[in-house]
LUMZA-215062 format. One record per residue: z, y negated, x of N, C-alpha, C in turn. Coordinates in pm, whole numbers, padded with zeros to 5 digits, always signed. Last residue first. Layout:
<dozas>
ZYXZYXZYX
...
</dozas>
This chain:
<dozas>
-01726-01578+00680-01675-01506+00506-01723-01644+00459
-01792-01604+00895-01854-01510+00792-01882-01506+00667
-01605-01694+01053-01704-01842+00959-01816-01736+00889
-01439-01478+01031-01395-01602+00953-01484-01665+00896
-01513-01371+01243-01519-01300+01118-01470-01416+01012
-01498-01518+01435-01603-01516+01454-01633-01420+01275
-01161-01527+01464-01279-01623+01487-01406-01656+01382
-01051-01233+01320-01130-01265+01408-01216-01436+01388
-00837-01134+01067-01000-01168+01130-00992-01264+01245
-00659-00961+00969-00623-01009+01040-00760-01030+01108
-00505-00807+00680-00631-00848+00733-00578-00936+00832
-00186-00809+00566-00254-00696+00551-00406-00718+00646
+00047-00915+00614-00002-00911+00729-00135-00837+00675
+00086-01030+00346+00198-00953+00387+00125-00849+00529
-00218-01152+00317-00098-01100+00241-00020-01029+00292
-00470-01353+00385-00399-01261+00434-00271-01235+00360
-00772-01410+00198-00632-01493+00229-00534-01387+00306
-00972-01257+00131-00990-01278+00271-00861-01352+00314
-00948-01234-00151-00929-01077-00051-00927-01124+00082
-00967-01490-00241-00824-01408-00246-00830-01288-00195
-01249-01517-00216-01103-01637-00148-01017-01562-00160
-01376-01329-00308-01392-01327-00185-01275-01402-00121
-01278-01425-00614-01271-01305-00559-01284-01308-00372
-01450-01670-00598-01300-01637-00587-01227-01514-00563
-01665-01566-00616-01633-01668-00517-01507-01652-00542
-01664-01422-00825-01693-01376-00696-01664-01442-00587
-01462-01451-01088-01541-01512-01024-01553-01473-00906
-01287-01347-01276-01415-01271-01262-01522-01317-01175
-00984-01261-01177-01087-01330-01153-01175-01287-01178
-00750-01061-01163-00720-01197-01156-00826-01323-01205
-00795-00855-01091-00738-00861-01241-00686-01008-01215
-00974-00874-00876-01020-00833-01001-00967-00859-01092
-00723-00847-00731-00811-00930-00720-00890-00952-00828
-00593-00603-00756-00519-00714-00805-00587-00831-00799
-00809-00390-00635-00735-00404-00793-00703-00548-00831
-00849-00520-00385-01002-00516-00499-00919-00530-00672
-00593-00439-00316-00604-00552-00320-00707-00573-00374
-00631-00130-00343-00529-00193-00473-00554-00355-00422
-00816-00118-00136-00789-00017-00298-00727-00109-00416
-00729-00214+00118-00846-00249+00048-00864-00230-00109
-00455-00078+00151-00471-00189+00113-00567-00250+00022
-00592+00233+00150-00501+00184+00064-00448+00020+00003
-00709+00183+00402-00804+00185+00244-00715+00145+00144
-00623-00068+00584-00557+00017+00545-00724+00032+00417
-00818-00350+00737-00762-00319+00660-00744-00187+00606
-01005-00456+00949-00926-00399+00982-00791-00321+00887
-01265-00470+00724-01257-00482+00838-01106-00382+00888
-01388-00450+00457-01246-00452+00492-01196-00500+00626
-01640-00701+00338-01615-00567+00429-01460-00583+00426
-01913-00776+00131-01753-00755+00188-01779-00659+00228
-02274-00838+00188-02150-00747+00091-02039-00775+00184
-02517-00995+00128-02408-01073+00109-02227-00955+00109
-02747-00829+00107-02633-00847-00029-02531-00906+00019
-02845-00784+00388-02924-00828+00198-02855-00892+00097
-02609-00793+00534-02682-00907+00519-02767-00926+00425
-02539-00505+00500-02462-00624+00481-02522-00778+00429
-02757-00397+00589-02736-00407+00434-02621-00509+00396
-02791-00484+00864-02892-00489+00754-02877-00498+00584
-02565-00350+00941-02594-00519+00967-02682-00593+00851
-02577-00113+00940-02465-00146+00894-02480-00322+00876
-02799-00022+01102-02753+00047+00983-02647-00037+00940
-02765-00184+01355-02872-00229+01289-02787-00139+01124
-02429-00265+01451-02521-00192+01430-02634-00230+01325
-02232-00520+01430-02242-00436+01566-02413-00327+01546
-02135-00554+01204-02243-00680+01266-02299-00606+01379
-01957-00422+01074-02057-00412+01042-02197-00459+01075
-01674-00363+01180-01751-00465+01194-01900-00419+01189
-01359-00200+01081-01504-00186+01050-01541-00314+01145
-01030-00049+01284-01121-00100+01198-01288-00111+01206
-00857+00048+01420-00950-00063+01485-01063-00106+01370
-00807+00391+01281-00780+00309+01359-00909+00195+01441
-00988+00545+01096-00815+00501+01055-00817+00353+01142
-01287+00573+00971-01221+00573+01117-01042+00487+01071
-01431+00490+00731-01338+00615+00736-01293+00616+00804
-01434+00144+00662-01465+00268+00765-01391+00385+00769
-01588-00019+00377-01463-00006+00472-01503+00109+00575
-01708-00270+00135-01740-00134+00254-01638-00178+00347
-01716-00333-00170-01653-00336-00069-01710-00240+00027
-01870-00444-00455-01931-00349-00355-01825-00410-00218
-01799-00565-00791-01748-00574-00626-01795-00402-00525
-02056-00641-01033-01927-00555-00977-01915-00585-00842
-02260-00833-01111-02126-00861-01131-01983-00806-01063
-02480-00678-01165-02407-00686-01238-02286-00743-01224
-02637-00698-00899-02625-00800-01012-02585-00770-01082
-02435-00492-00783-02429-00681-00719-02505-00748-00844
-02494-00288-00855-02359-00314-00913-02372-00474-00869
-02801-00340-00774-02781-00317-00932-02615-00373-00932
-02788-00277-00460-02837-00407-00601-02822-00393-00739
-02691-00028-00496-02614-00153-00443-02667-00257-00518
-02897+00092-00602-02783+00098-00671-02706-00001-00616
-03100+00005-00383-03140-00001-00537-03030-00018-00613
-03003+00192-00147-02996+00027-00141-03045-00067-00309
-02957+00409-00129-02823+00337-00172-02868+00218-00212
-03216+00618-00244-03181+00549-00134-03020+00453-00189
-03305+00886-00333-03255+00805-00398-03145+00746-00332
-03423+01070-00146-03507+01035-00235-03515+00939-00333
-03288+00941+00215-03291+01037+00064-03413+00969-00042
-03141+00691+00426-03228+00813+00397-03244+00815+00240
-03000+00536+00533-03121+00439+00476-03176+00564+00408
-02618+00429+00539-02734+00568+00534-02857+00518+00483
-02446+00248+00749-02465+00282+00606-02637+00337+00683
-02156+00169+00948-02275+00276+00943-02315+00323+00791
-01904+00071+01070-02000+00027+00943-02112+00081+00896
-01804+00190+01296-01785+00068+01229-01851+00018+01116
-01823+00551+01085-01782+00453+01208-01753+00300+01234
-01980+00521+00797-01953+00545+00948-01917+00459+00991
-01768+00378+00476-01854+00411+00543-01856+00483+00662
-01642+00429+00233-01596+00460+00355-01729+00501+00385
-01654+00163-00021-01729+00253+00024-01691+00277+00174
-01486+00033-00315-01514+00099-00201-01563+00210-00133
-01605-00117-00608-01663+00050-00532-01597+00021-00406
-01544-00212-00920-01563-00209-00784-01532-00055-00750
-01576-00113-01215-01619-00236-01169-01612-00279-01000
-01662+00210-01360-01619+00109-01255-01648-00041-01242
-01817+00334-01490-01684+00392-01522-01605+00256-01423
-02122+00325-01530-02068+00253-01649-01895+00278-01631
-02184+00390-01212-02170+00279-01240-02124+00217-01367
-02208+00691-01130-02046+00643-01147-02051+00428-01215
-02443+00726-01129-02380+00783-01243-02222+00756-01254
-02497+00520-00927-02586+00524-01057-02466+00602-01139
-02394+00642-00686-02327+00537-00731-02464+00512-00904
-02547+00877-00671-02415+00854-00702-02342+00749-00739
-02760+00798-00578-02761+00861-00687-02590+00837-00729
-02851+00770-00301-02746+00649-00403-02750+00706-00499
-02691+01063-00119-02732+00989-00166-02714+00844-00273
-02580+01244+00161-02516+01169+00018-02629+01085-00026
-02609+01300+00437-02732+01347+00317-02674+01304+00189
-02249+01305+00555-02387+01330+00599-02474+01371+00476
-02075+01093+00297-02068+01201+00399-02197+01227+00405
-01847+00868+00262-01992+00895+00225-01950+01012+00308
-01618+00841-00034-01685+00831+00123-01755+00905+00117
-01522+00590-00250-01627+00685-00213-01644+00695-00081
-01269+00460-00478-01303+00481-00325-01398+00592-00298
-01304+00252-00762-01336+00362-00700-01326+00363-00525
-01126+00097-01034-01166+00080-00849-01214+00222-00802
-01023-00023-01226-01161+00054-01236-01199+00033-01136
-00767-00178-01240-00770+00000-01191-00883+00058-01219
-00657-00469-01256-00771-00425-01289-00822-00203-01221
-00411-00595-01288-00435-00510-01207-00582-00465-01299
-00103-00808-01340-00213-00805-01380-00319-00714-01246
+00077-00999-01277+00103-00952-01423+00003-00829-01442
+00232-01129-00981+00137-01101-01083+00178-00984-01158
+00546-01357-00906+00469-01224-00955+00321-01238-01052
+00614-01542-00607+00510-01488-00693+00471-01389-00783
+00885-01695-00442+00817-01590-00465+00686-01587-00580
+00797-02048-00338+00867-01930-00399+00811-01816-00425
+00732-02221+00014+00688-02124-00115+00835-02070-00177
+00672-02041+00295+00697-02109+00214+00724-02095+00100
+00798-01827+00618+00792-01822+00458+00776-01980+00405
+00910-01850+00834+00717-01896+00835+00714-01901+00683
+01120-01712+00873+01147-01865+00859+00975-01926+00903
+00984-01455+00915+01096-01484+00785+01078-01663+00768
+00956-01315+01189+00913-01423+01098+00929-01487+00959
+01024-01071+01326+01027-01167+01271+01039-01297+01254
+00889-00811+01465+00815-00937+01409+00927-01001+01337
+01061-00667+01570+00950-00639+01668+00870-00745+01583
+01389-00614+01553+01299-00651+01523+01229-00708+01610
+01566-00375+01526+01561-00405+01634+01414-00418+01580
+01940-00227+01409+01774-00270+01387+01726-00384+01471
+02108+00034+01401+02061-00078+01447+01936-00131+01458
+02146+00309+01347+02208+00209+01246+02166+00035+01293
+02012+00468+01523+02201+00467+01508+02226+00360+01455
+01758+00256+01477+01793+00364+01586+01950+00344+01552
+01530+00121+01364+01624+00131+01322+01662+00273+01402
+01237-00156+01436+01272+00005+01423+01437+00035+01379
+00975-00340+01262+01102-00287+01299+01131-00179+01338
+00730-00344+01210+00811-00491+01204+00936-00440+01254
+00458-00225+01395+00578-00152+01322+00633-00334+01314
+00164-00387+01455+00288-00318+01518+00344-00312+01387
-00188-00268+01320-00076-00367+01272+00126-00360+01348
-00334-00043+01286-00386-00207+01326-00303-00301+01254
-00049+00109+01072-00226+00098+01156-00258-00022+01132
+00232+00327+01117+00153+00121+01088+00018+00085+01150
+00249+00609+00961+00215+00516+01103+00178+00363+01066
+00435+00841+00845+00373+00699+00847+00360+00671+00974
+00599+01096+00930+00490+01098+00822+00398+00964+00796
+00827+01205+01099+00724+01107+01138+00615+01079+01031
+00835+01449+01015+00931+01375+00959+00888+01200+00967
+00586+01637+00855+00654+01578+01016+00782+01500+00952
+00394+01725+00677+00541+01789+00689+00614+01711+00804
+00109+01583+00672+00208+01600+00548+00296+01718+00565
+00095+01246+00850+00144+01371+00849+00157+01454+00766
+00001+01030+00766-00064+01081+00828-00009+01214+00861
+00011+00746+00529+00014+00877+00523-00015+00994+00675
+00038+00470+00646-00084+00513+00596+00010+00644+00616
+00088+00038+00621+00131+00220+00601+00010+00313+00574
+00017-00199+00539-00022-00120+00658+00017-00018+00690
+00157-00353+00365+00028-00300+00379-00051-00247+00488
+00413-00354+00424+00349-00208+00325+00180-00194+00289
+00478-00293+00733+00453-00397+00614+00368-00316+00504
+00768-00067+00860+00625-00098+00834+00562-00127+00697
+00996+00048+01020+00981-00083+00962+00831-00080+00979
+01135+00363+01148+01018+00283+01164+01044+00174+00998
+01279+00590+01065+01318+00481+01208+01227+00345+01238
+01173+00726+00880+01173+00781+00990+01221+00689+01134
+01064+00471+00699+01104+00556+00713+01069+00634+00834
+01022+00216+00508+01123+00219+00596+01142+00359+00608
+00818-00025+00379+00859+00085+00387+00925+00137+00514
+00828-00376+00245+00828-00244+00342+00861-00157+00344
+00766-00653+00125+00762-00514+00086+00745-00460+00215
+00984-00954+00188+00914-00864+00123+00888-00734+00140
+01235-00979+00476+01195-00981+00368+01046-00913+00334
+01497-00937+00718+01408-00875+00643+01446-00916+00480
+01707-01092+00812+01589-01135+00881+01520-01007+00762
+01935-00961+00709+01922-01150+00666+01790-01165+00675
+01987-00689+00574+01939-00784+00700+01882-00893+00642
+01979-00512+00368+02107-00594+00341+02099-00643+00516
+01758-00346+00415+01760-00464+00292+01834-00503+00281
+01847-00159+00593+01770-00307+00652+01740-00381+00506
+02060-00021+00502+02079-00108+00595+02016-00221+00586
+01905+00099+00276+01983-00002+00241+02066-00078+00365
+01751+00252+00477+01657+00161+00441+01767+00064+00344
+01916+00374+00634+01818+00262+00714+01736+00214+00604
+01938+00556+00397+02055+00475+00469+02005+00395+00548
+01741+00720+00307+01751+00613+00260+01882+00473+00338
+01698+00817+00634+01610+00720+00549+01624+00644+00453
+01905+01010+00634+01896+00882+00708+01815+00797+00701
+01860+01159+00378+01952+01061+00405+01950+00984+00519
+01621+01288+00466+01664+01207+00342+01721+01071+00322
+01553+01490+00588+01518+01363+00653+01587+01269+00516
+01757+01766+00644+01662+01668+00594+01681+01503+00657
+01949+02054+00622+01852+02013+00707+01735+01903+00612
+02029+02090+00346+02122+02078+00424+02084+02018+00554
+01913+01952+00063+01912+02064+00170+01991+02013+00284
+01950+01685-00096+02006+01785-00164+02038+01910-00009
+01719+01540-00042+01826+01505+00010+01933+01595-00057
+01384+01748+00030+01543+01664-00074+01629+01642+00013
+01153+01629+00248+01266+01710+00233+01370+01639+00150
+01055+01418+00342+00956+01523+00342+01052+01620+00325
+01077+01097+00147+01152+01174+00235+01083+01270+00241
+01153+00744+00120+01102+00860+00043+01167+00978+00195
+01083+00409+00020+01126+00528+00113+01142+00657+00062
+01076+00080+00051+01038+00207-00004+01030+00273+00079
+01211-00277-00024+01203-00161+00066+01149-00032+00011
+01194-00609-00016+01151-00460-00094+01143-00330-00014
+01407-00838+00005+01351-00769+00092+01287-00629-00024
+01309-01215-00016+01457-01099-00088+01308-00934-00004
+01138-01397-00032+01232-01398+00104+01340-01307+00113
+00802-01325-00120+00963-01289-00130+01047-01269-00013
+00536-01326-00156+00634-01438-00107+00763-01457-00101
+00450-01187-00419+00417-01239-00301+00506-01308-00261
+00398-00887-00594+00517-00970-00540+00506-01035-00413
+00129-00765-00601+00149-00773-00729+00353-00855-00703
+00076-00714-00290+00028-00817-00414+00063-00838-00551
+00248-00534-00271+00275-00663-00186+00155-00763-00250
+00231-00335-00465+00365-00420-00485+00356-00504-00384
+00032-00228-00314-00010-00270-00411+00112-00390-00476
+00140-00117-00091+00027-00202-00059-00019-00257-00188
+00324+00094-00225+00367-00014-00107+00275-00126-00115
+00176+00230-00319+00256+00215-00384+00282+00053-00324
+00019+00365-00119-00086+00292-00211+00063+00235-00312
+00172+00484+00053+00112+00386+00113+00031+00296-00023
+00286+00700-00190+00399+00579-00072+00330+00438-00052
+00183+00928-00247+00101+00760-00288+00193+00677-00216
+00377+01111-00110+00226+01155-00103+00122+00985-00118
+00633+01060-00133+00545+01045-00001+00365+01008-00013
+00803+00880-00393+00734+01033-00337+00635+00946-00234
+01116+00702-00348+00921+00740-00406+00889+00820-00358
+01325+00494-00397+01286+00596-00348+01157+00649-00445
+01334+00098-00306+01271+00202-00401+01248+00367-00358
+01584-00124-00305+01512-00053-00251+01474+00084-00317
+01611-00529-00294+01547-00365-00336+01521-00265-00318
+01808-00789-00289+01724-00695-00223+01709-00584-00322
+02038-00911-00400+01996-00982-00291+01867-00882-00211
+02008-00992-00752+02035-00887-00655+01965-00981-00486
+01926-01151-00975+02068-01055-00951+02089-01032-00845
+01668-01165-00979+01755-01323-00985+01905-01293-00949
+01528-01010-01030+01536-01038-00897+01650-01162-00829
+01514-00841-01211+01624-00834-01191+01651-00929-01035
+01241-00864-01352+01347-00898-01414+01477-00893-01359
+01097-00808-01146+01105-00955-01135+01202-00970-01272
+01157-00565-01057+01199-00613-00969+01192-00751-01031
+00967-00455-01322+01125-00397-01302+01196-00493-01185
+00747-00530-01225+00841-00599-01335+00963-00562-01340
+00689-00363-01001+00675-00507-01012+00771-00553-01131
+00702-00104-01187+00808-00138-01094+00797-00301-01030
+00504-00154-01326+00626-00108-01434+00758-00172-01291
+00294-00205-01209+00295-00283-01254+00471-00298-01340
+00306+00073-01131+00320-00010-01017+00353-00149-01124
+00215+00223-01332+00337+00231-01297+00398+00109-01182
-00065+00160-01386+00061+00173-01423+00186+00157-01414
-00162+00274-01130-00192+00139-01146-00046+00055-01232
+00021+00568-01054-00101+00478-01026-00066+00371-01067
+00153+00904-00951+00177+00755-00981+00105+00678-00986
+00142+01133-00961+00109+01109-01117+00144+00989-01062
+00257+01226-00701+00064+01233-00750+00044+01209-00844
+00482+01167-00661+00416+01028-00637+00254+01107-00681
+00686+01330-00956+00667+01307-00818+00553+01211-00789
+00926+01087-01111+00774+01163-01103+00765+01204-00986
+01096+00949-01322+01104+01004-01208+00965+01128-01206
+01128+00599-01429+01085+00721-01418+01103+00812-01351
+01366+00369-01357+01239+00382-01448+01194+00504-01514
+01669+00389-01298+01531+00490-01317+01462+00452-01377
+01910+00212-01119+01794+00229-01199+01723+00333-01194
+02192+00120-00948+02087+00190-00968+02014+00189-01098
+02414-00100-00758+02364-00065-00861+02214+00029-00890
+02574-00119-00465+02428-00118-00514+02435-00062-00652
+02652-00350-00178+02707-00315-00329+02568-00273-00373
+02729-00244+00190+02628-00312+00078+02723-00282-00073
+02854-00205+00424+02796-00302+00443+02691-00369+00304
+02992+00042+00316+03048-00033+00452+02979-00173+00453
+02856+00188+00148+02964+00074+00057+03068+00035+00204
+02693+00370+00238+02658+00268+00233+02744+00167+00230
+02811+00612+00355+02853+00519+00388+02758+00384+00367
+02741+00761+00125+02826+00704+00068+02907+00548+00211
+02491+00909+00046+02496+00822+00141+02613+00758+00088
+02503+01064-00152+02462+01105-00045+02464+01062+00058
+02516+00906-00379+02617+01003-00350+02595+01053-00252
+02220+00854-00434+02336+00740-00390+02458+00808-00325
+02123+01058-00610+02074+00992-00442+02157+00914-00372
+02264+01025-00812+02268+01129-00744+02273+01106-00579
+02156+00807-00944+02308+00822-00866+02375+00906-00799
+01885+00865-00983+01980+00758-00896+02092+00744-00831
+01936+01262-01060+01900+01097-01077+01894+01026-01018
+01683+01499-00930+01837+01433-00948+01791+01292-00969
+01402+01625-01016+01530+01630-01107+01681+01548-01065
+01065+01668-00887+01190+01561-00911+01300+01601-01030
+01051+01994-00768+00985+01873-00886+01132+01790-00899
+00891+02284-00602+00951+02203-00592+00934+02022-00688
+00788+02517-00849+00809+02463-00702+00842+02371-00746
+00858+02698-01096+00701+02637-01068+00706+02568-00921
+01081+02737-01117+01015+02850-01049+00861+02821-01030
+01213+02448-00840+01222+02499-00966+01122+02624-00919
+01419+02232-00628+01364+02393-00647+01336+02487-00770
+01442+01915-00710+01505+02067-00648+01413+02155-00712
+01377+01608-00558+01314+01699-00592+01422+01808-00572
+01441+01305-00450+01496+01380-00568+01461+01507-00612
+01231+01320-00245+01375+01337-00218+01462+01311-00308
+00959+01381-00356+01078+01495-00291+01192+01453-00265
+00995+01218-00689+00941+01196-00602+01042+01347-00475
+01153+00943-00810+01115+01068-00841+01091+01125-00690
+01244+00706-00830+01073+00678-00895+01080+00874-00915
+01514+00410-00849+01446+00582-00842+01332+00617-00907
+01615+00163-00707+01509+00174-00824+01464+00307-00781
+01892+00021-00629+01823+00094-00576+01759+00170-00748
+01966-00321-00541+01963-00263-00649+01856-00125-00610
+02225-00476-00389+02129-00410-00374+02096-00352-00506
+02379-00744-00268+02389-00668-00376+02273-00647-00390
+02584-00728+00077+02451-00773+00002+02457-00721-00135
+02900-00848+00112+02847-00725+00141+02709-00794+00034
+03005-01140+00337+02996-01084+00202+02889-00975+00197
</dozas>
């Protein structure tokens, strides 16, 4: 029996045509659908528009719009799959795997560095591997599916902006690849699932990401402190925090800590992640304040999991229990990072 898919249009380039301001989402759902017509070999799909935007107007909002959009219809359909602009993809992805936990029904997102309208594009074989692999028995929850590649949406990261190759799965293998229509799984694990699915309701979006850069001072976090309740901070290298300036970090760190707010530190370095234990600069401040770290985690993950954490809890201790629980592969600690936390 063919799967029943429901494909959710966000906007984004591969609805995009050629206006005199440049290029801006205009075909509908069903547009996109018409493009791929050999879907109706192996699937049934109904369509939706929420919105259509391209992905630099997409945030907290909206995510919460498409979470709900999936948990009112989830009871219908045997899968999902969402076209989205490139640009927030990874922060789209990584946020819908907390805000939908535990889903043995598959979320897919995909997008394209070229309309599916031009004659030369990545469009259509993207969205077509991606209603392939949401009508696969063995794929569930949120992934993004593009360029041939299966990757857990919390571990997508942006890295190209024209390749066709545009995602990479950092500190984390690809779950799949999809070559001439065949998919060829590199994790699954599906039958590890307990549980019923999960939706949260709820996102706290007074998250800041700051990276530091050479002579920055704490001044900054002072005048950003009445707009926020957590801070990620891209720190050096594995963890490298700055002792210098006239207005040192370490005053303002104490301040958002007794107030209550979440001080995360993560590593601008993409790949292998933070450990903050390795260097005196990075060990030291950790250890005053007790502070989180991302460790091997996407920023994008870190970003929106502080979000959905937050809008859950005002309790720190609990807070720390639900960023360190692993979600749709997103953290993956160490032993020795464990009896840390």
């Amino acid at each position: 029996m063919k799967k029943k898919l429901l494909l959710i249009a966000t906007g984004g380039t591969i609805a995009s045509e050629y206006t005199r301001e440049g290029l801006a989402p205009g075909l509908a759902a069903e547009e996109l659908l018409s493009y791929v017509e050999e879907h109706r070999e192996f699937c049934q799909v109904s369509v939706i528009q929420p919105f259509g935007l391209d992905s630099t107007n997409i945030y907290a909002r909206h995510w919460l719009e498409l979470a709900a959009c999936i948990e009112e219809n989830y009871a219908s359909y045997d899968g999902f799959v969402l076209c989205h602009g490139t640009d927030t993809m990874a922060f789209t992805a990584a946020a819908l795997s907390y805000l939908v936990q535990n889903s043995r029904k598959p979320i897919v997102i995909t997008g394209s560095q070229k309309p599916i309208n031009l004659p030369v594009t990545d469009a259509r074989t993207n969205l077509l591997d991606s209603l392939r692999f949401a009508s696969e028995p063995g794929a569930y929850g949120v992934n993004i599916v593009f360029d041939g590649k299966v990757i857990a949406g919390t571990r997508a990261k942006k890295e190209r902006s024209k390749s066709y190759n545009a995602f990479s799965s950092i500190n984390y293998p690809s779950i799949a690849v999809i070559q001439d229509g065949r998919i060829l799984f590199y994790i699954d694990d599906k039958d590890k699932l307990t549980g019923d699915v999960r939706f949260y309701h709820d996102l706290n979006d007074r998250v800041l990401l700051l990276k530091l850069i050479p002579g920055m001072d704490g001044s900054v976090l002072n005048r950003l402190f009445a707009f926020y309740d957590g801070v990620v901070i891209e720190a050096f290298g594995v963890g490298g925090f700055p002792e210098y300036g006239e207005e040192p970090f370490y005053p303002e760190i104490r301040r958002w800590i007794d107030a209550g707010k979440i001080v995360m530190l993560a590593t601008q370095v993409t790949h292998e992640g933070s450990d903050m234990e390795v260097y005196r600069v990075g060990k030291a401040i950790k250890a005053d304040f007790c502070l989180m770290e991302a460790y091997d985690m996407t920023l994008e993950a870190a970003v929106t999991k502080t979000m959905w954490a937050l809008g859950q809890t005002d309790s720190r201790e609990e807070f720390r229990r639900l960023f360190y629980a692993t979600v749709n592969h997103d953290i993956l600690l160490t032993p020795s990072q464990v009896l840390r936390q």
